[in-house]
N, C-alpha and C positions, 0 to 999 in steps of 0.2 A: 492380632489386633494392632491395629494404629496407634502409636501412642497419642495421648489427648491431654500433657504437663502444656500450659502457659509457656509463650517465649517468652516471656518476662523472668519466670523460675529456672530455666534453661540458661540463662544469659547471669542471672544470679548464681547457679554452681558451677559454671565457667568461670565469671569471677570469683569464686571461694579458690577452685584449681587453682588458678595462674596464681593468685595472693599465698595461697598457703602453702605450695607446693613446687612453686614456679616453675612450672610447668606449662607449656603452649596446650590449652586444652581445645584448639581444633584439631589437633593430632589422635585426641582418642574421642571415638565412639560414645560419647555419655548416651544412658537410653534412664528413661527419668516415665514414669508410669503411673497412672491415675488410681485409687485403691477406692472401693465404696465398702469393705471391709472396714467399720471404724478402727479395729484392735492394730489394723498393719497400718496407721498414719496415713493421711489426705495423699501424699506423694511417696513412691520408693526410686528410688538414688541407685543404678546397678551401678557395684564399686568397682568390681571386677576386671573389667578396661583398664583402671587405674596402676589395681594390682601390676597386672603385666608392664607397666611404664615404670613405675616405682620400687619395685623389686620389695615389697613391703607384704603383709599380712592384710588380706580387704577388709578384715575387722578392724583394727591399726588404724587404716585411711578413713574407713566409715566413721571411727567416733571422733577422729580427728578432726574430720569435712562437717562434721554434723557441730560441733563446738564453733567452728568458727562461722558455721552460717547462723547462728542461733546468737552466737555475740556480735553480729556485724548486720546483720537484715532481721527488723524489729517485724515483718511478714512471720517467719520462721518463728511460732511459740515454744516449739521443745523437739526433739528428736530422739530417735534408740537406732544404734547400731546393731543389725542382728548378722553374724557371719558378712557374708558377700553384701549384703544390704543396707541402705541408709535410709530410715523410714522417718519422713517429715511428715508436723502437723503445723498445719496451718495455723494464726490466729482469726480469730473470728473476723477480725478488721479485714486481712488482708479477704476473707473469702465474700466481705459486703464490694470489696473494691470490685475484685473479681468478677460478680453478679454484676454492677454497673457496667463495664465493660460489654458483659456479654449484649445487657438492657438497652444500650444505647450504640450498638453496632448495626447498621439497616442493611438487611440481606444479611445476617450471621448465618454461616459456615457455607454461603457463596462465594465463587472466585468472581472473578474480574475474565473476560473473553479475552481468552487465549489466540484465537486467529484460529484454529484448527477447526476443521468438521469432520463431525461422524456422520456414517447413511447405516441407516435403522432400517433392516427389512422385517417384517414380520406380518403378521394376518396372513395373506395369502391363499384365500378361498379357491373350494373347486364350485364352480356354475350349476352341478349337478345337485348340490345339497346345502340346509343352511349350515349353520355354524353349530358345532358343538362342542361339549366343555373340554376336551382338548383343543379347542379354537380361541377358547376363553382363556385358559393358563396362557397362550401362545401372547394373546393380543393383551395380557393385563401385563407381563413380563415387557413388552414392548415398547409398551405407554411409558410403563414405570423407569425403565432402562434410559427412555430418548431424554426424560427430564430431570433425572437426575444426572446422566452428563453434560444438559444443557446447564446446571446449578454449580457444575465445577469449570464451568469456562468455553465448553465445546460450543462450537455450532452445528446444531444438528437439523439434519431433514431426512423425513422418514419415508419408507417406498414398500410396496407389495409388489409381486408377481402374480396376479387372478389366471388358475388355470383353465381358461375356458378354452379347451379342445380335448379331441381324444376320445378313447371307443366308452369312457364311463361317462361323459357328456351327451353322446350317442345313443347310448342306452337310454337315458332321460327323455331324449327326443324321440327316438322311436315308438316308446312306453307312451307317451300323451299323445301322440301321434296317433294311433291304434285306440290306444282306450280313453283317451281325455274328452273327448266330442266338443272341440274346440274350446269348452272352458276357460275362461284364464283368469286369474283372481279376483276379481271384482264380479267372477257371474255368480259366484257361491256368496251364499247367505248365511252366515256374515262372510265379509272376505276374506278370503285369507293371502297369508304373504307370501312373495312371489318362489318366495327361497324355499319355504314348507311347502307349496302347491309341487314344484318339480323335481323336490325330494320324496315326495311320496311316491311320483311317477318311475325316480329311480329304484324304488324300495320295490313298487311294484313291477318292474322288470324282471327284480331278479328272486319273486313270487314264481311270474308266467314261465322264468326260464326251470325253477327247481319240479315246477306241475310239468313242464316236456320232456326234463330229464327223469324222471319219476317214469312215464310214461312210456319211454323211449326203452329204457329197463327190460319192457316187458317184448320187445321184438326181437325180431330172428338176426337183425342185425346185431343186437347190443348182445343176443345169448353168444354168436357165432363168435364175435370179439373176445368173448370172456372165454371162450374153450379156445380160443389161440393164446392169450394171454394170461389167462386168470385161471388155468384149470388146477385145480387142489387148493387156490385161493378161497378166505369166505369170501361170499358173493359181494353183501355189504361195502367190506372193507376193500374191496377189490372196485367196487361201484365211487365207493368215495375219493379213491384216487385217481380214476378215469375222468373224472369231470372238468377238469381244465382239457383233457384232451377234445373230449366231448364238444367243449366250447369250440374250439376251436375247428374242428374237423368234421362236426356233424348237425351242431344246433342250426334247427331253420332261424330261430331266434336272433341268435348272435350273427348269420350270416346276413340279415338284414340293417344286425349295428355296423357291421363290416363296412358293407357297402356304402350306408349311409355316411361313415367315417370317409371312404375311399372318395364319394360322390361332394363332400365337403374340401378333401383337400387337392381336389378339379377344381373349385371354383365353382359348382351349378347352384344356380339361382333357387332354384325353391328350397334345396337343402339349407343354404346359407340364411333364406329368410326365416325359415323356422328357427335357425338356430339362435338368429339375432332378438327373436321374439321373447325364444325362452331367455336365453341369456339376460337377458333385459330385467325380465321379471326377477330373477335372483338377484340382481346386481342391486337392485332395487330396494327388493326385502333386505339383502346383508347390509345396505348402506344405514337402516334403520338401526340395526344390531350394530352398529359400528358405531352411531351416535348414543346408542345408550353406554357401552363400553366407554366411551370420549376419545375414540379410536380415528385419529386424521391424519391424511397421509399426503407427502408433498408432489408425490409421483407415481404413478401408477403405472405396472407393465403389464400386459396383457399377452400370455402365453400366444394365443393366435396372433402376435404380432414381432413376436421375436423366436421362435421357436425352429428359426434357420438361421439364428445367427450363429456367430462362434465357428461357421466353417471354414474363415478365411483365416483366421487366427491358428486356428489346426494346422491347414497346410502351409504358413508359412513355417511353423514350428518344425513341418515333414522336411520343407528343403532348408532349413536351416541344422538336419538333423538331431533335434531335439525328440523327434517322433520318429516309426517307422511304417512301413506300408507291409502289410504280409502279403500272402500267399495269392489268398483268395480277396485281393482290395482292401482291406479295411483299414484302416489306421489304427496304432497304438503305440500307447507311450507305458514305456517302463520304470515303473515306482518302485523296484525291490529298493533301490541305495537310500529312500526315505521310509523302510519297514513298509511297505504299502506291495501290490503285483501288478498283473499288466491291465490296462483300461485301455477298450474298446475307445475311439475319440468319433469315430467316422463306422457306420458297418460299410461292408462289401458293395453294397449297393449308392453306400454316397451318402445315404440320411444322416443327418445327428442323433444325437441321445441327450438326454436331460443336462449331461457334463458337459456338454458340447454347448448345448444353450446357453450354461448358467458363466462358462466363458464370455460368450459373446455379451451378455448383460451384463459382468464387470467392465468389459470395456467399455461399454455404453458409458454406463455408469461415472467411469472414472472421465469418459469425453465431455460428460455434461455436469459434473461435479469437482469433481476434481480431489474427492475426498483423499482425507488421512488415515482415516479407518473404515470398514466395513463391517455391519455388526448385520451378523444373519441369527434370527431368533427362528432357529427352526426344530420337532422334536428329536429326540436322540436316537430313533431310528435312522438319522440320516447322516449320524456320524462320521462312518467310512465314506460316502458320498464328498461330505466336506473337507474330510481328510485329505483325498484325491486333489478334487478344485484345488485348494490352496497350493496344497506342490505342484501343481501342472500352471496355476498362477505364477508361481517364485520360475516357475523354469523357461516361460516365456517371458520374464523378466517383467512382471506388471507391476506399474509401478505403486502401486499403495499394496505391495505382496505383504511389506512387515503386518500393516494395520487389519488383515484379515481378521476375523474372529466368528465361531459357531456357538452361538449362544444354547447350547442345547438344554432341553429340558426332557424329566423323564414325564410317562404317562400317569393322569390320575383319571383315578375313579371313584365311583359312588360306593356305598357302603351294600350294595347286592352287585356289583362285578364290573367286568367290562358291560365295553357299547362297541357294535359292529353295526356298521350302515346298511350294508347290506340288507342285515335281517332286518332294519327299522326299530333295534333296543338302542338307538343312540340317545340321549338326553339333549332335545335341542338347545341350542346358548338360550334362546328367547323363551323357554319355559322352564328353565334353570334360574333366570333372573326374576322371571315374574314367579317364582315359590319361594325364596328367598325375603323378596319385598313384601310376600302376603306373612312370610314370617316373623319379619317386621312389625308389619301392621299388628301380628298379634299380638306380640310381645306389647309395644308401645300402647295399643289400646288395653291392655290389663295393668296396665300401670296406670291410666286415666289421666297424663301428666298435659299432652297436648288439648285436653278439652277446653273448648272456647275457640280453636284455633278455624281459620275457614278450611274446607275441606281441599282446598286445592294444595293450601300451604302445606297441609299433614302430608297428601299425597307424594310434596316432595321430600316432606322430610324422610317417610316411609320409603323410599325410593335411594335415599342415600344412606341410609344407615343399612337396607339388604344391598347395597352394592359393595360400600367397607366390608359388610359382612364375610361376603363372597371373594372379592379383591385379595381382602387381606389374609382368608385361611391358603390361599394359593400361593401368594407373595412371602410370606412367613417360612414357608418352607423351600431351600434352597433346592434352584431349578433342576437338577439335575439329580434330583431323590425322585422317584415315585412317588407317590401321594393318591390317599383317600380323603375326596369332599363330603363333611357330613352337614346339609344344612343347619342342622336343628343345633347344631356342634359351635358352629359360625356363627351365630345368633347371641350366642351366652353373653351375657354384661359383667360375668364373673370370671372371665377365660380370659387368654389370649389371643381376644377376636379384635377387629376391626370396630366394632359398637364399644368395645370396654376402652379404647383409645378415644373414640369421640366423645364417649360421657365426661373423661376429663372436660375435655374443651365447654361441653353443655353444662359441667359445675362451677368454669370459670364464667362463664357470662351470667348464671343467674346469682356470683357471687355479684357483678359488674351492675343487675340490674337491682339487686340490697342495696348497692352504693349509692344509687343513682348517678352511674358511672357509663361511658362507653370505654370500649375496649382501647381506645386510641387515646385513652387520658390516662399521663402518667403518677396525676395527684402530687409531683412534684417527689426530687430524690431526697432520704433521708441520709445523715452524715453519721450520726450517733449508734444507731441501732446495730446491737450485733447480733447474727444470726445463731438458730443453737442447729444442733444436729441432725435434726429433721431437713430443716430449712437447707444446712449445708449436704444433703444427700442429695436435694433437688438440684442443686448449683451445679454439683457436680453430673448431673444428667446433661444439666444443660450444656455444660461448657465440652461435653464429648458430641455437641452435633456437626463439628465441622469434619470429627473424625469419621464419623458414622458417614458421613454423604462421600467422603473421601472415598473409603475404602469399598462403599456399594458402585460407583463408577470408576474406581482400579481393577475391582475384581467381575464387576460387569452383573453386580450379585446385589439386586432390590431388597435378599431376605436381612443383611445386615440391618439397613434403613428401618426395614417393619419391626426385627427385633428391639432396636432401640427404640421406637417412641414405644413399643409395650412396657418397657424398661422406665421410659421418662413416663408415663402414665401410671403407672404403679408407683411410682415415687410418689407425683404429685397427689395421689389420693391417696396414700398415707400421710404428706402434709396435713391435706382437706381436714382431715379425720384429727388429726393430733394439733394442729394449732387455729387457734377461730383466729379468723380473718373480718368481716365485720365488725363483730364484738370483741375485738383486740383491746391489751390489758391496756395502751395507750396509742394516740395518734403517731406516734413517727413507728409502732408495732405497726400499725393498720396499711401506714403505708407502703412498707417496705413489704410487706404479704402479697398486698394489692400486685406492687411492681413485678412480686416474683410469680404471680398468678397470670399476669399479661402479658409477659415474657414466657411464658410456658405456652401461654395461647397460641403463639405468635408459633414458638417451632412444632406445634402437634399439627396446627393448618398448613403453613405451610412444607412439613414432615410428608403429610399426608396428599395434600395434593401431587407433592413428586412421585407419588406411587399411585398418580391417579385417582383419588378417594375426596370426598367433599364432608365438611365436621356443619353440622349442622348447629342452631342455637338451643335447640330444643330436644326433647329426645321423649 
């Protein structure tokens, strides 16, 4: 954890050091620590550093350090040394000052633009099928990641790769080719979207192909192969392992995706228009899924448009002998001396491979950016892939090598299993979100709270409290666990959902609209009033959010950000609950509630929008 002590407290047992001890205390390490523990004091003091300078006992220095900051800074109400530890309490004064501080800082726990930029890749759709909720984890990870570096200084622009080429694009085409009878979304009643219509046609490919293979079983061909191959094998298990062979060697099926693939990358005319057609229609539908996620992207690359590059960067890599040429042509470069083996860069024949691509698009990259980092938000399947890039990066000497980074994430699932595309058990992104939002809807209409409201408004309110919903059970859990999505789970006002951070916010404004107050009025600052315990557990929420955005943009990790506003929202509605703000025992009470209510508002919305999520007024 980041530490989250005030430079002002910092700069205060520096000067205790050098007075009491006279000692140069930028020579030691002080690490000085937030506690929401009341029993271990507002701040703890590691003495320990000390120890080794002073040649003394760290209990000795601790009650020493703690004496003279408690008679010299009227901040400082009492202190206990325990062993290694110097555990400060604050006075109530100093924690009103504090709270001002944070109140009156605009952009709190923002930096200032550094000059650097990050390039954010993520989404990265295949043309063949919509989106689903491994596309969701990918693209909310994304969103969230690009703005909360852009909240610590970065300049960020964000970029896909859309893979439209290739024999599972093919298949798509082929499929509504054959069985589609021209249709295209808008001739079905109702329509449907472009991304659903030629994912079905994928799904149904590879239907037509498992009914040929089924069937193909039963001939003298497939018997004759299994007594050369397969004899004392069971049949089944012997059938199940044949099928890639199958594909490749035998399906009439497949040898029609072949061709049409083959006849695509010739350049012929009717292949390329069908392909542009279907294409079209996905790109279409995803871009809808893309705007309800709030997914925008500065640059887009398009697999059938760079998918030969990187082959010049190869060879110069061969004659600069960085790479070598085997036997049989191919190029490869050897990664044993980074734990890594040999990668294929070039086959035999001269094509590239994905590594060879994804080459050529950092250079692009780096030509028309010029970035400092590179942030690939891609799943943890593709580990070893990244692994490679990056050293084959550093060894051609590119120059943003340091600032690579694989954002990997592991798979989630739903609460009955995997999703495979193939079979068509995928959970599209767009009916993933629309069950969510109806979840919503229920909840919020059994509570009766928005009645009176026009239906359009509800509509959005219901719409952004199932997107927190969803957003935040995925964000909440650090990218590179696994994870099971349970809607009904995500929903809850009593968990650690997305909806139970917003209801804070929706208690601050209908505290706002008792007052006859907007949010932007600060009712002016009170000087007197000192906060009790409750009040100082919020303070101290608050004053850890600069650390919180810190360490989510050092560690590249949104789940810190989401666990703390669950953190500063459970505070705050233990305030709610234990101190009346309205009916405050007196006005400079009322006010200074008010101030700490608005000020909460202020980091849960804008908390939440860096990870993507919209707080609504109402709920």
């Amino acid at each position: 954890m980041k530490e989250s002590a005030p430079a002002w407290l910092y700069e205060m047992v520096h000067r205790a050091v050098e007075q009491r001890f006279h000692t140069d205390p930028n020579k030691i390490k002080l690490r000085i620590t937030l506690n929401h523990e009341a029993d271990k004091g507002d701040f703890t003091v590691y003495v320990f550093p000390l120890a080794g300078v002073l040649r003394q006992s760290p209990e000795d220095i601790g009650r020493a350090l703690g004496e003279y900051l408690s008679s010299h800074f009227e901040e400082i109400e009492r202190h206990e040394a325990v062993k290694g530890f110097l555990n400060i309490y604050l006075s109530p004064a100093a924690w009103r000052a504090q709270f001002y501080t944070i109140a009156q800082t605009p952009q709190y726990g923002h930096r200032p633009e550094s000059g650097k930029l990050a390039l954010v890749e993520y989404a990265s759709p295949n043309t063949n099928k919509p989106l689903h909720l491994g596309h969701i984890r990918n693209i909310v990870l994304g969103v969230a990641i690009s703005r909360i570096l852009q909240s610590q200084g970065w300049r960020v622009r964000t970029t896909q790769v859309v893979n439209d080429r290739g024999i599972a694009i093919c298949k798509s085409m082929l499929s509504w080719q054959r069985w589609g009878q021209g249709k295209g979304p808008n001739d079905y009643r109702p329509p449907i979207k472009g991304d659903k219509l030629v994912g079905d046609f994928y799904v149904l490919f590879s239907q037509k192909f498992e009914e040929e293979y089924e069937q193909w079983q039963q001939s003298e061909e497939a018997q004759r192969i299994y007594r050369q191959h397969g004899e004392g094998k069971d049949p089944k298990a012997f059938f199940r392992s044949y099928k890639n062979t199958y594909f490749q060697q035998h399906s009439p099926l497949a040898r029609q995706a072949m061709e049409m693939l083959r006849a695509w990358e010739a350049g012929d005319l009717g292949v390329r228009a069908l392909w542009q057609k279907l294409n079209a229609w996905v790109l279409e539908g995803i871009e809808q899924t893309f705007q309800r996620l709030d997914a925008h992207f500065d640059r887009v690359y398009y697999e059938s448009e760079v998918y030969q590059l990187g082959k010049a960067y190869v060879l110069q890599g061969l004659k600069e002998g960085l790479f070598e040429r085997q036997d049989d042509g191919a190029v490869v470069v050897d990664l044993s001396a980074q734990g890594l083996d040999r990668r294929v860069l070039l086959r035999k024949d001269g094509t590239s491979l994905y590594v060879t691509q994804d080459i050529g698009i950092a250079y692009l990259r780096q030509e028309e950016f010029q970035p400092d980092a590179m942030i690939y938000v891609v799943a943890d399947e593709q580990e070893y892939h990244f692994q490679a890039l990056f050293a084959i990066l550093k060894l051609l000497g590119f120059p943003s090598a340091e600032g690579l980074y694989h954002l990997s994430y592991g798979m989630v699932e739903l609460p009955h299993g995997r999703m495979k595309s193939r079979e068509g058990t995928v959970v599209d992104a767009d009916d993933l979100m629309d069950e969510v939002v109806h979840l919503a809807r229920q909840e919020s209409e059994g509570r009766g709270e928005l009645k009176g409201l026009p239906e359009e408004e509800k509509e959005h309110i219901y719409e952004a409290i199932g997107m927190a919903a969803l957003k935040y059970a995925i964000l909440r859990v650090g990218a590179k666990k696994k994870m099971i999505f349970n809607p009904e789970e995500s929903i809850d006002l009593q968990g650690q959902t997305g909806p139970y951070i917003q209801n804070a916010y929706v208690r601050i404004c209908g505290v706002a609209r008792k007052l006859g107050v907007s949010l932007d009025e600060d009712m002016g600052n009170d000087s007197t009033y000192e906060p009790v315990e409750v009040e100082i557990a919020l303070i101290k929420q608050l004053l850890e959010y600069p650390r919180a955005l810190q360490q989510s943009a050092e560690e590249y990790n949104p789940a810190v950000l989401a666990n703390y506003l669950y953190q500063l929202a459970r505070s705050f509605h233990r305030f709610y609950h234990e101190q009346p703000i309205v009916q405050a025992e007196t006005e400079e009470a009322r006010h200074f509630r008010w101030q700490l209510c608005r000020t909460t508002a202020r980091i849960i919305k804008d908390g939440m929008y860096l990870l993507g999520m919209e707080v609504p007024e109402r709920m």
